[in-house]
N, C-alpha and C positions, 0 to 999 in steps of 0.2 A: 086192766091197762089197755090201750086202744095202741091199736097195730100203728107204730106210724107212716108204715110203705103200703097202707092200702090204695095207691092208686097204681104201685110197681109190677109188673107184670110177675107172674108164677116163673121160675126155671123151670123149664122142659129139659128131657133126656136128651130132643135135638138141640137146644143150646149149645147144652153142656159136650156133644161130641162135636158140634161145629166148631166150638172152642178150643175143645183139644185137635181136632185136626187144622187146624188154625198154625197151633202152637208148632205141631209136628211140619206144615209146611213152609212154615218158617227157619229151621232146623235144615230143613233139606234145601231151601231155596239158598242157602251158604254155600252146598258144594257142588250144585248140579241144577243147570237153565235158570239162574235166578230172577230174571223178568216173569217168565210162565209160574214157578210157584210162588217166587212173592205175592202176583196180583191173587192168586187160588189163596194163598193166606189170607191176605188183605180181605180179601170178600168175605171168606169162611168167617173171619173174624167181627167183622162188622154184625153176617148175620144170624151170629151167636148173644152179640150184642143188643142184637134190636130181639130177638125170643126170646132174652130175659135173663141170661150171664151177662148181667152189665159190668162189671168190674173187668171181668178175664177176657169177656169178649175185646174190647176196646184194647187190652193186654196185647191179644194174640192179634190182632191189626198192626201195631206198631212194632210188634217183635217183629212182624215180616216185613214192614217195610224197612228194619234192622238188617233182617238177615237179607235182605234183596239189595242192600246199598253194601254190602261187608260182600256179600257174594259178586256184584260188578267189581269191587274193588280188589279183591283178591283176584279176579279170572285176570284184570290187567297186567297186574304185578307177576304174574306166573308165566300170560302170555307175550311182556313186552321183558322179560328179564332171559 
C-alpha cells in the first residue's frame, strides 16, 4: 500500500516539545504577562508546525492566542472592578 503523506515531513522530538511548550504557554499566558507568553506560544506553535506536528502545532498557536485574549481580558476585569 503506498504511503499517502510521502511528501509530509517526519515529526521530530523538537516538534513535538515546541508543541507542547506551546501548549503550556498558552496555559500560563491566562494568568501572568499575557502579550509576552502568548506571542512565545504563538511562535512555539507555529514552529512545531512547520517541523512536522502539523495538527497540534497549528493547535498550540491558537490556544495562545486563546489564552493571550482570555488573559487581557481577565487582567481588565480584575484591574477595573
Amino acid at each position: 500500500m503506498a504511503d499517502m503523506h510521502s511528501t509530509a515531513r517526519p515529526r521530530s522530538n523538537a516538534a513535538r516539545i515546541c508543541t507542547i511548550l506551546g501548549f503550556v504557554f498558552a496555559v500560563v499566558a491566562v494568568f501572568l504577562a499575557p502579550v509576552i507568553f502568548g506571542v512565545i506560544g504563538v511562535i512555539l506553535g507555529i514552529v512545531g508546525a512547520v517541523l512536522g506536528d502539523k495538527p497540534l502545532g497549528w493547535y498550540a498557536a491558537a490556544a495562545s492566542v486563546a489564552g493571550t485574549i482570555l488573559g487581557i481580558v481577565l487582567a481588565a476585569i480584575i484591574l477595573n472592578a
